[in-house]
KOLLUM-87378 format. One record per residue (C-alpha): chain; x, y, z; residue in three letters. Coordinates in nm, 4 decimals. Layout:
N
- kette_xx_yy_zz_rest
- A_X_Y_Z_ALA
...
END
This chain:
278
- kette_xx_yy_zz_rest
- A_14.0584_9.0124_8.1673_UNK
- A_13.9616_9.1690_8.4912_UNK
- A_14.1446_8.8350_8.6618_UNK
- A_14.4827_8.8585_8.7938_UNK
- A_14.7063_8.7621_8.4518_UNK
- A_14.8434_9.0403_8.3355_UNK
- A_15.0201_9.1210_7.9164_UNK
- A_15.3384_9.1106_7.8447_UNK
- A_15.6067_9.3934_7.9893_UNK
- A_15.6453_9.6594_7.7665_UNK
- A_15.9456_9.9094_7.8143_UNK
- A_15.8433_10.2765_7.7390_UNK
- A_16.1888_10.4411_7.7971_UNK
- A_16.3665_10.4126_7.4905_UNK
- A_16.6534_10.2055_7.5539_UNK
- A_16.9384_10.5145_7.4520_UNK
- A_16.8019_10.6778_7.7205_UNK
- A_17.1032_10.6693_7.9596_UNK
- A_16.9244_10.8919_8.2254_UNK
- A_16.7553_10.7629_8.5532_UNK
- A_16.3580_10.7426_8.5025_UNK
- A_16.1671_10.8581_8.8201_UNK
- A_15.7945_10.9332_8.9137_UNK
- A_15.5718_10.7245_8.6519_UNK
- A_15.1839_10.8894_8.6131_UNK
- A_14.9299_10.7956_8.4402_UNK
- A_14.6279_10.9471_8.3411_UNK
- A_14.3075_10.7185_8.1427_UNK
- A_14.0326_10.8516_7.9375_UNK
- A_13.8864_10.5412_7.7454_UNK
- A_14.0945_10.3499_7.5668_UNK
- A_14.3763_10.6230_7.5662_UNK
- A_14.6374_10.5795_7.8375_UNK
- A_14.8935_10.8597_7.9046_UNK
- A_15.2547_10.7974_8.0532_UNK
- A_15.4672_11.0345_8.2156_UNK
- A_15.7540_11.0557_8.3875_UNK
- A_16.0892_11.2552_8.4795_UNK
- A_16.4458_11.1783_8.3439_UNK
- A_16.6908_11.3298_8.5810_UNK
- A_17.0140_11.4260_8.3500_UNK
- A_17.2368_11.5805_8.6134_UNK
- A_17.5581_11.6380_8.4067_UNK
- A_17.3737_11.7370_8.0817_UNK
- A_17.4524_11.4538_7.9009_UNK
- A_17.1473_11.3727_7.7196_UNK
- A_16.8968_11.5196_7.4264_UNK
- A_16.6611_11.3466_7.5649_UNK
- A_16.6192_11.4375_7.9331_UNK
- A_16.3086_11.6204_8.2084_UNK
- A_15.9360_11.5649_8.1926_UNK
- A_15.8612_11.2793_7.9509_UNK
- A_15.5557_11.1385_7.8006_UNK
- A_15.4164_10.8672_7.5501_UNK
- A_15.0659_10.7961_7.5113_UNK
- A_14.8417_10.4585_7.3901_UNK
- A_14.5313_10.4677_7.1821_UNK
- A_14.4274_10.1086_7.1978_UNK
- A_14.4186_10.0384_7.5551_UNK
- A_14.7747_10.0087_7.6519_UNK
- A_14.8293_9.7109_7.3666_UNK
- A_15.1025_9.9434_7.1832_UNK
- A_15.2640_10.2918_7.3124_UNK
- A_15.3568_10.5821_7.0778_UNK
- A_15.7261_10.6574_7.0863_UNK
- A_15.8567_10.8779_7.3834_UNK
- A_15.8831_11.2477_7.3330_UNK
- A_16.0084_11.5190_7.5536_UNK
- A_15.7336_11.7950_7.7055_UNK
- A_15.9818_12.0130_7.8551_UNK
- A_16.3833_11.9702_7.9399_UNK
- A_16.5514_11.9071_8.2720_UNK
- A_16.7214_12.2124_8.2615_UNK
- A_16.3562_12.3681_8.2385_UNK
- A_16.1795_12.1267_8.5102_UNK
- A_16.2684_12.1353_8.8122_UNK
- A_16.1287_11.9171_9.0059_UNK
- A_15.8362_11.6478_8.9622_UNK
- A_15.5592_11.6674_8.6457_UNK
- A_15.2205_11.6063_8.7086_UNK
- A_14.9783_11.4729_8.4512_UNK
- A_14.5442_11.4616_8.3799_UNK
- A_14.3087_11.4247_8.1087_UNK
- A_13.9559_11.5021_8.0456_UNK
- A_13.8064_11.3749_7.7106_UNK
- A_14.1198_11.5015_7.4554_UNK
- A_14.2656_11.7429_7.6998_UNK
- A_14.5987_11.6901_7.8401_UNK
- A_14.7541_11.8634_8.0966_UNK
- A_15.1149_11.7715_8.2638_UNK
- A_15.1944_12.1005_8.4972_UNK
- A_15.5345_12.1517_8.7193_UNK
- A_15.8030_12.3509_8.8596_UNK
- A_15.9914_12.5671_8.5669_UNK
- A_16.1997_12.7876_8.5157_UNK
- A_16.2347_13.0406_8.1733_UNK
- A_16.4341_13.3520_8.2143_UNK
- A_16.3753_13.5395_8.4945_UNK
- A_16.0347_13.3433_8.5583_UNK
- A_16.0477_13.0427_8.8351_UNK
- A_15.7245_12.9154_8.9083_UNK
- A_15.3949_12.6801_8.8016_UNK
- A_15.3779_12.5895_8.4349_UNK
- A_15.1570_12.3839_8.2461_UNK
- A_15.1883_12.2253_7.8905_UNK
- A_14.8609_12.0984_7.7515_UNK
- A_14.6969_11.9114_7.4638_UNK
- A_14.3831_11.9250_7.2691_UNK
- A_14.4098_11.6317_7.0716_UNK
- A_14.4705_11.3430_7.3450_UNK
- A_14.8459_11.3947_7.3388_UNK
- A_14.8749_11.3774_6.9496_UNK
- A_15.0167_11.7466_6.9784_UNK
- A_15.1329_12.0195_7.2125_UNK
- A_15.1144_12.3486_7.2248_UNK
- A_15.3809_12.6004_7.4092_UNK
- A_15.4546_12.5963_7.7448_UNK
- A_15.2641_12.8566_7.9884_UNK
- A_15.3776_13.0094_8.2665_UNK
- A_15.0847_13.0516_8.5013_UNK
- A_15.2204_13.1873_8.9067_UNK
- A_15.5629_13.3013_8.9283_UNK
- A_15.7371_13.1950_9.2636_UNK
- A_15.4980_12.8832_9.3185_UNK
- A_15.5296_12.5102_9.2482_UNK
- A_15.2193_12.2735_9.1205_UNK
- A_15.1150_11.9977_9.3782_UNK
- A_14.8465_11.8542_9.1393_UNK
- A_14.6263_11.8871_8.8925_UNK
- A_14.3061_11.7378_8.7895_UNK
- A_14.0470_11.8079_8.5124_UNK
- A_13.6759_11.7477_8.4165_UNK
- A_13.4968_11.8082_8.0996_UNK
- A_13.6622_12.1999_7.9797_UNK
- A_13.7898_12.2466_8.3434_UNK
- A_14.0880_12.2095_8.5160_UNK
- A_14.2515_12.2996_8.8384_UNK
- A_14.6395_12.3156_8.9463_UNK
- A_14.7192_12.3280_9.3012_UNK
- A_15.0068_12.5082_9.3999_UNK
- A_15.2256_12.6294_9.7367_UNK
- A_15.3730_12.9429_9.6704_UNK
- A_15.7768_12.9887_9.7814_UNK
- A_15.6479_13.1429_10.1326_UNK
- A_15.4032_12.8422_10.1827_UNK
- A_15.1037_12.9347_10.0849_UNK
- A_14.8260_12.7593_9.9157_UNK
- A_14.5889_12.8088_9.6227_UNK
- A_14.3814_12.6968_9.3390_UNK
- A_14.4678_12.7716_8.9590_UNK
- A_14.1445_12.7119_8.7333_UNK
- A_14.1080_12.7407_8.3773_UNK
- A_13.7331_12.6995_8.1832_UNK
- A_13.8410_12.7160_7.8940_UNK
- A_14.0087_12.3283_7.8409_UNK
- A_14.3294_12.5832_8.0181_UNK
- A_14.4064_12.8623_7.7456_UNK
- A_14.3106_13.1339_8.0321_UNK
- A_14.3571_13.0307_8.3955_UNK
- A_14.2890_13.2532_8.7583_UNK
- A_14.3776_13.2371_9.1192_UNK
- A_14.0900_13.1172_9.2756_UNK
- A_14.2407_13.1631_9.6107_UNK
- A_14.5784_13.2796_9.7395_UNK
- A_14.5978_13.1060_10.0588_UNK
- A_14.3643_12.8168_10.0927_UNK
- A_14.5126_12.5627_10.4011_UNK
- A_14.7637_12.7181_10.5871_UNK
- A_14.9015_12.4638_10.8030_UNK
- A_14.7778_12.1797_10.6544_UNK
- A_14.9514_11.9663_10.4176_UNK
- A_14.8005_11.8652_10.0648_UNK
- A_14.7418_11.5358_9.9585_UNK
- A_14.5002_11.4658_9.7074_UNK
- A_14.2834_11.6726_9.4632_UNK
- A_13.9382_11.5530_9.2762_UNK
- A_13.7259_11.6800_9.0640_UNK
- A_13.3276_11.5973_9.0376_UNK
- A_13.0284_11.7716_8.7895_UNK
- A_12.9561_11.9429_9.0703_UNK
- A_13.2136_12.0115_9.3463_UNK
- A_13.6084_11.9637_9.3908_UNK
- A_13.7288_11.7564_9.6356_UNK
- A_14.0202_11.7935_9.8700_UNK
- A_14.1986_11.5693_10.1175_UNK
- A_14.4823_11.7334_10.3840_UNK
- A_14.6697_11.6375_10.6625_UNK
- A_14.7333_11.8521_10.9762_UNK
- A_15.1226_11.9105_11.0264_UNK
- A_15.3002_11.6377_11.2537_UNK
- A_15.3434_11.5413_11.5616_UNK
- A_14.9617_11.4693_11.5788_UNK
- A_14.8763_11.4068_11.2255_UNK
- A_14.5152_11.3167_11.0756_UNK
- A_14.3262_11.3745_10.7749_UNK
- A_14.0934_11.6138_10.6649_UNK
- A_13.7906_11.6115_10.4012_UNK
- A_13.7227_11.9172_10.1996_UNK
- A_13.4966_12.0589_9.9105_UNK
- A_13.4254_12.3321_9.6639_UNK
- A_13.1213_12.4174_9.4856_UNK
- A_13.3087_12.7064_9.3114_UNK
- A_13.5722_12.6173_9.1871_UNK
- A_13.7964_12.6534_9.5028_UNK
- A_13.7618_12.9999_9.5789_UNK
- A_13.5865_12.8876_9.8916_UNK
- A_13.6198_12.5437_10.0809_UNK
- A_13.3799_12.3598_10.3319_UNK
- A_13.4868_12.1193_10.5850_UNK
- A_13.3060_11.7858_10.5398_UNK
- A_13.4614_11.5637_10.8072_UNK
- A_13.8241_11.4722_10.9948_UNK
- A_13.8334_11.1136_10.8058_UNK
- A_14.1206_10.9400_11.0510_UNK
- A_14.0000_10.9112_11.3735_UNK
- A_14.1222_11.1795_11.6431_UNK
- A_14.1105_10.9684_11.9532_UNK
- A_14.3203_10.6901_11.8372_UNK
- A_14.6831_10.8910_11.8896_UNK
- A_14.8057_10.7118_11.5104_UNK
- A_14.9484_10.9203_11.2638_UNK
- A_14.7797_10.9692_10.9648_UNK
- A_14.9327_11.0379_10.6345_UNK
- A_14.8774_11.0027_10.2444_UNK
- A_14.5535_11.0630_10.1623_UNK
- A_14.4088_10.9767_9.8354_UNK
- A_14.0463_11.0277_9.6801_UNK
- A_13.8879_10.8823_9.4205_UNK
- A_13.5352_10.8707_9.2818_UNK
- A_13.2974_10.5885_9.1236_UNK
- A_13.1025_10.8615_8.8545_UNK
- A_12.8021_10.9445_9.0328_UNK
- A_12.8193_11.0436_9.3903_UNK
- A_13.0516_10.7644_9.5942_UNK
- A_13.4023_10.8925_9.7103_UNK
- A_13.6757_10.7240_9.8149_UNK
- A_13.9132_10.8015_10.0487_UNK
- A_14.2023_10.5847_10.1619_UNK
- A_14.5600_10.6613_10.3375_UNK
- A_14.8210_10.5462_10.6115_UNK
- A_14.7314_10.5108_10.9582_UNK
- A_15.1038_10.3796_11.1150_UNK
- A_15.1296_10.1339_10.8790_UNK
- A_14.7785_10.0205_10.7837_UNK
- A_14.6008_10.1412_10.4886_UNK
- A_14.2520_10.2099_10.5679_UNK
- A_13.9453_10.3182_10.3659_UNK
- A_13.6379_10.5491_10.4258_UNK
- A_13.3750_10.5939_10.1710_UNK
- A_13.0877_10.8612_10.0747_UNK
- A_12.7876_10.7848_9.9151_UNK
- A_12.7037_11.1368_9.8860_UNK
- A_12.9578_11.3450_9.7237_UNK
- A_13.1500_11.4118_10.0723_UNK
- A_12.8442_11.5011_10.2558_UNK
- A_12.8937_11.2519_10.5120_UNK
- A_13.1372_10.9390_10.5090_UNK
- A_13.0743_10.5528_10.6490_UNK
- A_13.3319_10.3833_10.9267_UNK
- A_13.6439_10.3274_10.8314_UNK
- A_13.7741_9.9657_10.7267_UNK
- A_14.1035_9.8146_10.7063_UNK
- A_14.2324_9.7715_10.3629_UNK
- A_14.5931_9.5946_10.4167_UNK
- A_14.6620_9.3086_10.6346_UNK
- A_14.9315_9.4164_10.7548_UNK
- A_15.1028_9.7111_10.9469_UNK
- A_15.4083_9.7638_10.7306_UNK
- A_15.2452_10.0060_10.4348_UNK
- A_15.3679_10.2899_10.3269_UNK
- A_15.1716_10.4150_10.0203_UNK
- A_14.8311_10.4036_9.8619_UNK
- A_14.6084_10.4836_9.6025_UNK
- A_14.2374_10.4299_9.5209_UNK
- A_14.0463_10.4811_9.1794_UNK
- A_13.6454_10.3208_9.1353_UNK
- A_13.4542_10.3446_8.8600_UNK
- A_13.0578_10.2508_8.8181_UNK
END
């Protein structure tokens, strides 16, 4: 009701599930609401274990049973999930044979179905990924540290490198995509950290700086970043300044940003994250 009552608690892990759950996602297009998250089965245990995933069609009123995208012996490390319309993509660190690297699972029918796994950049794990209309984007750190874009045009049956070494030196926190341009937020490696806007208008092969968002001069750390983005042109950026969560916000697709404002009343934050819609 837009207020501050909330429905009742509904339990997605099945209760059999004797593994730990970590790292809940979710990803919203409509009234269809994706869930994922990773079941750590260290002693092999379980049939029902790694990156897993249930999905609601009615708003979040009822959840489909939980199902399992790929196996913890198979994921390594933490799934990442997006949607766009009735794709679904959840990539993450795999291995399969001799291959250890970026995967991605995806879905053409708003997580009804899934179709095989795909291994996409050997010796690299996803950081994110993030989707619009038939487009999507994985970003990845290769196993020496560098950075780069994986985009796909085609709702992801065919994917490239846009770029094999985007940021070195800077640390990746946030990825969003607009009609027009893909946004970026990074922090600078510590002791002096702050945080850094960046966009595409091709797809990532090439990046422009729009503007250090945290301010330089004020000797705080700044760490977290998040974007998110109303529809039309306003983007939102918040993240941690030594405890405070503050906010900065761009009325013109990152061209330029307004002040900063506090967000949290008080100095003992840790993590944030911002969504807006018209």
């Amino acid at each position: 009701d837009c207020g501050i009552s909330w429905g009742p608690l509904l339990q997605l892990t099945p209760p059999t599930d004797q593994v730990p759950s970590h790292l809940p996602q979710i990803a919203v297009a409509g009234d269809t609401i994706h869930v994922l998250w990773y079941d750590q089965d260290f002693f092999g245990t379980e049939t029902n274990d790694g990156a897993r995933y249930c999905h609601s069609y009615d708003g979040g009123f009822t959840f489909s049973l939980a199902v399992t995208i790929s196996s913890f012996d198979t994921v390594l490390n933490q799934p990442f999930i997006t949607s766009s319309g009735a794709n679904v993509y959840i990539t993450f660190l795999g291995v399969v044979d001799t291959f250890t690297g970026t995967m991605v699972v995806r879905s053409t029918d708003a997580g009804s179905t899934w179709l095989p796994p795909q291994r996409l950049f050997n010796q690299s794990s996803p950081l994110a990924v993030e989707a619009i209309s038939s487009t999507a984007y994985v970003f990845y750190k290769d196993f020496v540290q560098r950075t780069g874009i994986l985009a796909s045009t085609d709702a992801g049956a065919t994917w490239t490198v846009k770029n094999p070494n985007i940021f070195s030196g800077l640390v990746f926190n946030s990825m969003f995509a607009t009609p027009t341009r893909l946004h970026s937020v990074f922090a600078t490696l510590p002791p002096n950290q702050d945080i850094y806007a960046y966009f595409s208008t091709n797809s990532g092969t090439s990046w422009i700086y729009s503007e250090t968002l945290s301010k330089e001069s004020d000797l705080a750390n700044s760490a977290n970043g998040r974007l998110g983005f109303s529809g039309e042109s306003e983007l939102y950026a918040t993240w941690n300044d030594t405890g405070s969560i503050v906010m900065r916000r761009s009325k013109n697709n990152g061209g330029s940003w307004l002040p900063e404002v506090k967000i949290s009343g008080s100095n003992d934050a840790v993590y944030a994250d911002v969504t807006a819609s018209q």
